[in-house]
Structure formats: C-alpha cells, structure tokens
N, C-alpha and C positions, 0 to 999 in steps of 0.2 A: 050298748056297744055300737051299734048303729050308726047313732047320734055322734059319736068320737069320731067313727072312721067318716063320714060324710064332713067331719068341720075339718076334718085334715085333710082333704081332698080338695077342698075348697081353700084352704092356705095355698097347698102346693099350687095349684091353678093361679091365684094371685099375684105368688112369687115367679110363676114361669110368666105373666103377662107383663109384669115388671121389669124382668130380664129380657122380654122380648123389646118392648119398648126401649130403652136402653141401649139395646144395639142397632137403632134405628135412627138415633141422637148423630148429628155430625161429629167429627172430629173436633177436638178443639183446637182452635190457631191464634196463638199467641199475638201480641203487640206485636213482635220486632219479626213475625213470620211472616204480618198482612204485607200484600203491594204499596210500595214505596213510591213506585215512577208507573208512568202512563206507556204503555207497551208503543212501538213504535215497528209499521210491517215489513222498511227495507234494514233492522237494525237488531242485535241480537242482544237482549238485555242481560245484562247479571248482576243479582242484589247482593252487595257483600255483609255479613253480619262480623263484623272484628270482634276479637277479643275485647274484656273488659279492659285491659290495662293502654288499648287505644285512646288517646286525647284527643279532645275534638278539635285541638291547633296541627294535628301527625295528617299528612298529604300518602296518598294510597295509591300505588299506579299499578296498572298489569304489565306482566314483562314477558317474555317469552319468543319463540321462534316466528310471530305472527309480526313481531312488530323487530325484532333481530338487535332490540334491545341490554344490554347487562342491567345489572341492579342498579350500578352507578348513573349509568350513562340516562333511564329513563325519567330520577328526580327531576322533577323542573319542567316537563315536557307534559305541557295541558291535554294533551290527546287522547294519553294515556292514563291519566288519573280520573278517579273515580272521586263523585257528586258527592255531598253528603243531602242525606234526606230533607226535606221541611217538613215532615210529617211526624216520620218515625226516627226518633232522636238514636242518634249511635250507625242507624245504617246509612250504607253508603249503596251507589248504583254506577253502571256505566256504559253506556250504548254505543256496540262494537258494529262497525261496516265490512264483513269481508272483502270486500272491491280495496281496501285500503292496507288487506296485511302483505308484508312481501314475499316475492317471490314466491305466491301463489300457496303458502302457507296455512293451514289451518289451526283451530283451536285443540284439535288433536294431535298436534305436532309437539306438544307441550308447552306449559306455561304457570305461571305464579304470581303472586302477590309483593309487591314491595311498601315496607313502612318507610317515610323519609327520615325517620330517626329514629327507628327500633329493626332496621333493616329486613332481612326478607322473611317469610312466613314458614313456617316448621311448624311439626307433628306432634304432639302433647307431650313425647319423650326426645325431642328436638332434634328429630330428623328431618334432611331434607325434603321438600313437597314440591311433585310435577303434576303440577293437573293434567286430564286429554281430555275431561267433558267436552262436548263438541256440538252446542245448540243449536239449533237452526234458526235464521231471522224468524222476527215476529214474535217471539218467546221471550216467557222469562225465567230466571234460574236461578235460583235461590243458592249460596256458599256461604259457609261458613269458614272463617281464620280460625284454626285452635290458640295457636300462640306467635309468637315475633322473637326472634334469633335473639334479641335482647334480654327476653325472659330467662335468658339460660345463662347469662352473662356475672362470671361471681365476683360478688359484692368488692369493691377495690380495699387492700387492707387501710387499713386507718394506723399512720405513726404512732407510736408509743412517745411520749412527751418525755422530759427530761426536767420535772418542773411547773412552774406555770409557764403560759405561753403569749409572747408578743404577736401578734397578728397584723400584716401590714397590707393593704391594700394598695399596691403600687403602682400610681399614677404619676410619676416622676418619667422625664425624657430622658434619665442617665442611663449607661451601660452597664453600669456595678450599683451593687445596695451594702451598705456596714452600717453598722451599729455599736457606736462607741457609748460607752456608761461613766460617769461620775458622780459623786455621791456619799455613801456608807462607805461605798469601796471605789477607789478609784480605777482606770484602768480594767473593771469588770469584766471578764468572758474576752478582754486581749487589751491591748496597746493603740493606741491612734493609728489607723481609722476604727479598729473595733472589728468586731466578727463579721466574718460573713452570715449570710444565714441557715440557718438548720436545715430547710427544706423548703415543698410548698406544698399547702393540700386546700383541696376544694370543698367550702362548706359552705350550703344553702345559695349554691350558684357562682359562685365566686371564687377565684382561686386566689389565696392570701400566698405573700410569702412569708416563713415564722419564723420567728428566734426563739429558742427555748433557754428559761432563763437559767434553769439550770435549780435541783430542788434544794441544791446544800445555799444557797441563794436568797429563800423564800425569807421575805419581811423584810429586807433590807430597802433603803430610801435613795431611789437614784435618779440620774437625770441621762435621759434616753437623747441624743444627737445622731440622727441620722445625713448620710456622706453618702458622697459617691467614690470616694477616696483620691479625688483629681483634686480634692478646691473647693468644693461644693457641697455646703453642708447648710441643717433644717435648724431653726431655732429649737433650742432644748426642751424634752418632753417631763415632766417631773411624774415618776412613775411609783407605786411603794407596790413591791414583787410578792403580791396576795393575793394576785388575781389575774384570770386570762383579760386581755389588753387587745381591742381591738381600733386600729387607725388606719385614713387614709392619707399618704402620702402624695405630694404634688409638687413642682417645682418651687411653688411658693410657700408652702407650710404643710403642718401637720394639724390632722383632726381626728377626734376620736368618735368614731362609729358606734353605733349599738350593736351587740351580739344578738344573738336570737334571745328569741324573749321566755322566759322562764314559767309552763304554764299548769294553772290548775288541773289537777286530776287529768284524764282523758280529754280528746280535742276531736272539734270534729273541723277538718280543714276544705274551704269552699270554693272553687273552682268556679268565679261568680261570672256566669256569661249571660245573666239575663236581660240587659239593660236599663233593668230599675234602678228607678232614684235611692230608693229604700232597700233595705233587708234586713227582715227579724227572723227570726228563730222560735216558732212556737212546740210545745212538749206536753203529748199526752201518753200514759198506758199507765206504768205499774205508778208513776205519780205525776196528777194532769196538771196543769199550769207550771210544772218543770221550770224553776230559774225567769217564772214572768208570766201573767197572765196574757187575754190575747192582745196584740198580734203577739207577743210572746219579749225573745230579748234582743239588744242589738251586739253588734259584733262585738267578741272581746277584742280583735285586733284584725293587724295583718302580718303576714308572714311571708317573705320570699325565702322559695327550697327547690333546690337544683335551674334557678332561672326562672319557677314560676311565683306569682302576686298570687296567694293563698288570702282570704279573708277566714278567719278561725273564731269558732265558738268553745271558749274552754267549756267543761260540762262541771267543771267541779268534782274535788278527791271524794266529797262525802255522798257523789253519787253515783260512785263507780258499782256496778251490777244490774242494776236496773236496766228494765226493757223498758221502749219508749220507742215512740211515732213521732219521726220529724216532721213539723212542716215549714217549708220555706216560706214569705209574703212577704207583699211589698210594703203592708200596713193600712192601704191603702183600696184592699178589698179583692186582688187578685193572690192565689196563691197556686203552691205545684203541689200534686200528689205525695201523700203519707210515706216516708222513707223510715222501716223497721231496723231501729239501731239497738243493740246493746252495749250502755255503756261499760265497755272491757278490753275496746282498743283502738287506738288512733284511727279516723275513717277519711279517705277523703274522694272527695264528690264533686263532680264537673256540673254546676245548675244552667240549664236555659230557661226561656219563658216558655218552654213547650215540658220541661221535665226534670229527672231530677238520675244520675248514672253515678256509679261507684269506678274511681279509677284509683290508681296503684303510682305511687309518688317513687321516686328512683330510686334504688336499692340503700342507698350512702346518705337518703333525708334523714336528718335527726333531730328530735325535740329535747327541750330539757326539762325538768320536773324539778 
C-alpha cells in the first residue's frame, strides 16, 4: 500500500510541475498579431487587421473629428489612408501627427474606418462604430475591422426571365435600342423597329441590356436586327431561340460574346497577384497528386465576376468532398504556404508572393455547373 500511495504522489508532483511550466510558456501571437511597421517617436502608430472580405485593390482611410473629414469627402486623400504591410499580408498601418488634426482635435474626440468600396466599418451585427482610443506618439495599437456596411447590404433580386434571353452589351453611340426579328415569325415581340428592351441587369461585371425572348417563343429560327429606330440599323443576327444569347453591339456591327463558362464540379477562384510567369495548382491530403502530380495542374481558365480577372481551377464533380491542401507554385521552385480546402464550395482567394487569403466575391457572382 505504501508502494501505491508514494507512485501517486509522484504523478501528482509531475503533473503539478507540468502545469507549472506551462504557465510560464509566453502567450502565443499569431502572423497577422506580429508588428507590421517600424514605430516612429513623433508619430502614433495603428495597425489595422480588416476583415476577410477586404481586397487587396479596397483603399482604407481614417475619418473622424481629427481630420473634419466625411466618409465621402476623405476617398482619394493620401494622408489619411492607411499602408498596406510588406510583411504581413492583409494588414494595413498608419502614422498619425497630432500637430496635424484640426482644430486641436484628438483621437478621443471620435473616429472610424472607411472602405473605398465597401464604405464605412460597423459592428458584427452592423451597427454603427465611434472609436476614442486615444494613443499617444511613439506607440503602436493594434485594431481590428469586424465588418464593412457592405456586408449587410441584401443581395440585389435577379429578374425572373420570360424565356430565353438576349443579352446585349451596348457599345453603340445611339439614344434608343429595338430589337426587330424576322424569321419563323415575322414581326416577332412588335412591328418595325421592334421592342424595346425588357430591362438591364448586371452579370459578372457588366451590365447588359435584355430582351426576353419570350418562352411561348422557344426553337423558333429568327433573324435578330438591331435599330436605333432613327435610321440606323446593325446587319442581321441569325439567332435559333434555345438558348441565352450573349452580344456586343457597336456602331459598326454585332458580335457574339462568351457567357460565363460552365464549370466542373466545385471551383476554386484565384485572385492571382503574385507576379509569376507560371501558376500550378498542386493537391495533397485525403488524395495526393489531386488532378496532377508535382508542380501539380494549370489553370482551367479565367473568369471576370463583378469586375474582377479570376484565374479558376475547376476541382472536378467526382471530387467533391474530399479535404485537401492547396499549394500554389510557380513550377519553377518557389511556392506559398499549404491552404486547407474542402472541396464542398466555391472558394476564392487573393495570392501574392508573400501568401495565400481567403476573400468573399460579391453577393450577385454566379457560376454555372
């Protein structure tokens, strides 16, 4: 019995030295926690951490009573925007002079964050935000953005069609647009000049204007002339009404555009700022060599959505579920840090040569499958 109570005595002492040690360990401080910029002693530093759905082309300025600024009025004003790191990818910095706020103003007097195209910063349930921290030179001060007033902003509806749909990308100097048809049916959807058009909506950056062809419509064989209904008409388009129709229109002719492109399975969309010649896609976890051994695969494509050049790697329908470790490279022997995907939903990711960030493409991107 002895013997028992002395080896348990000796655990607990182990475990209590263990745990002592242990709370003797530094904190741990994250990548995006470390100093970014080099402190400066007549200047009051603050490192800004944005939210993920920040891009790295979105301009950051502070606004507030120091500077007598609005949201509007301080876009475009270098003084007031904030750095972005060369170190630490995603943070931003900015070194404030009090000698320079007005009218004798401080940082306690309140103040905020503006995005130049996700507008001003709000609370994770999107309320307004007044800062007063109030550093003193020589310092640095770490903030965090929860979200950007944009995040809150609901999704625009999408028209309900009537049909298939014409889609026109109008690059024409006229005042008016019609759309006259001959064909199966003469006279189609109106009389010379033709209809005006259904509407306009915006898809993957672009605003089209549409004619809907109407579905009592669908298969018939027509010949699409576009008017301005002065005089001024395009040579004939020969269209068969089984499918959305996408063209651009110009003073001198008509041409027919590619739609978005129709993709395998899951996508993962790339945000490519690293300045390499090359980019592959390598894949390892639940199955390694993933779609290519090393450097791995090259792009399936490119994609513009809402105004940005997306380079996209389809993942393929037969591989949807699987976990897997991206790695970016150039082919050429440099590559970025292991990015933990499941393929189970569209991902898309801003790459530099320093890293690899997860950002949030605009409410209205759509893919097709």
């Amino acid at each position: 019995m002895k013997k028992n109570i002395l080896c348990l005595t000796t655990l607990l002492l182990c475990i209590a030295g263990l745990m002592s040690s242990c709370s003797d360990t530094e904190d741990i401080v994250f990548d995006h926690e470390k100093p970014a910029f080099e402190l400066k002693a007549d200047k009051i530093l603050l490192e800004v951490i944005p939210p993920s759905t920040t891009n790295a082309s979105d301009d950051i300025y502070i606004v507030g009573a120091c500077n007598g600024l609005t949201d509007e009025s301080v876009i475009g004003d270098a003084t007031w925007k904030l750095n972005l790191s060369d170190d630490i990818t995603g943070k931003r910095g900015i070194y404030l002079d009090p000698a320079t706020f007005v009218s004798g103003k401080t940082l306690a007097d309140g103040y905020h964050f503006v995005n130049s195209t996700q507008r001003n910063e709000v609370t994770s349930l999107g309320g307004d935000v007044t800062r007063t921290e109030n550093p003193a030179v020589g310092t640095r001060t770490n903030m965090y953005i929860s979200k950007w007033a944009a995040y809150f902003d609901p999704a625009p509806e999408e028209p309900v069609h009537d049909g298939f749909v014409v889609y026109v990308d109008n690059q024409t100097s006229w005042n008016s647009l019609y759309l006259y048809q001959w064909g199966a049916v003469n006279d189609l959807n109106g009389a010379w000049p033709g209809a005006t058009p259904t509407g306009t909506e915006v898809k993957d950056g672009i605003t089209y204007t549409y004619f809907d062809m109407g579905d009592a419509n669908s298969g018939l064989a027509q010949n699409l002339i576009f008017n301005n209904g002065e005089g001024t008409q395009l040579k004939d388009f020969a269209y068969t009404i089984d499918h959305d129709l996408y063209l651009r229109i110009t003073d001198a002719g008509v041409e027919e555009i590619n739609a978005a492109p129709v993709h395998d399975g899951f996508t993962v969309f790339v945000k490519n700022e690293t300045g390499w010649d090359n980019l592959y896609l390598y894949q390892w976890g639940d199955v390694n060599d993933l779609n290519g051994a090393w450097p791995g695969t090259e792009p399936t494509g490119t994609q513009t959505i809402n105004g940005v050049e997306y380079t996209y790697f389809d993942m393929g329908d037969a591989n949807t579920g699987l976990k897997q470790n991206l790695i970016f490279n150039n082919g050429n022997g440099t590559q970025l840090s292991d990015f933990s995907y499941t393929i189970d939903h569209d991902v898309y990711l801003d790459i530099t040569a320093s890293g690899v960030t997860e950002i949030s493409a605009d409410a209205n991107a759509k893919k097709i499958r």
